[in-house]
N, C-alpha and C positions, 0 to 999 in steps of 0.2 A: 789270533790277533783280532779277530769280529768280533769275541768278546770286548775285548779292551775299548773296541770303538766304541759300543755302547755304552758301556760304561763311563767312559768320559763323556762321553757326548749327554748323557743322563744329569751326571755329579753338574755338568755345565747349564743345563736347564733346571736345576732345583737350584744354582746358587743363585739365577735370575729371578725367577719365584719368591726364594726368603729376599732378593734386593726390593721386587717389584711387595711385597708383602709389607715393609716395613717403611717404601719410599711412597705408598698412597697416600695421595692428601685426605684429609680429614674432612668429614662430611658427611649429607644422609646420603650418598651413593656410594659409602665406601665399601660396604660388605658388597654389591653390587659389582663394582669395578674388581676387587681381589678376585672374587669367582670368576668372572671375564677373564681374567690376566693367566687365573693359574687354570684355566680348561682350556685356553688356548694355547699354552706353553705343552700342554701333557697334549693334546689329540693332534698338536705340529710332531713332537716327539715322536707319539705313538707309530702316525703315518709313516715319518723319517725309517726309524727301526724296523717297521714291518715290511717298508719297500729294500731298503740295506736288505736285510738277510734274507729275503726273496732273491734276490737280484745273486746272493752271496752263494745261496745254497739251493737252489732251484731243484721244484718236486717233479716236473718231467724235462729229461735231458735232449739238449736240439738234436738235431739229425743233417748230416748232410745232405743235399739230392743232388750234389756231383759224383755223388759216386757210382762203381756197378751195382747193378740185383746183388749179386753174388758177395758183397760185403756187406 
């Protein structure tokens, strides 16, 4: 199912991208503003998903310290 979140959660930041892409206003800061719009949608995503599947699938597993030695 962590698949599918990202995946939605992706398809939902690239249809804001082509909206933010095509609803720029016209001007000399418009290549300027696109690039701003679409590295800040991809490096919120990126964070997003790398902190998700951190959190989802963790590389060293907790440990209790209620417990005894012996377990």
């Amino acid at each position: 199912m962590s698949f599918l979140h990202i995946v939605i959660v992706g398809a939902i930041i690239a249809a804001i991208g082509a909206v933010a892409w095509f609803v720029m206003p016209k001007g000399n800061n418009q290549t300027l503003l696109r690039t701003a719009v679409l590295l800040t949608l991809t490096s919120c995503y990126l964070m997003w998903a790398i902190t998700y599947l951190a959190q989802l699938h963790p590389l060293i597993k907790p440990r209790r310290s209620d417990l005894r030695a012996e377990y």
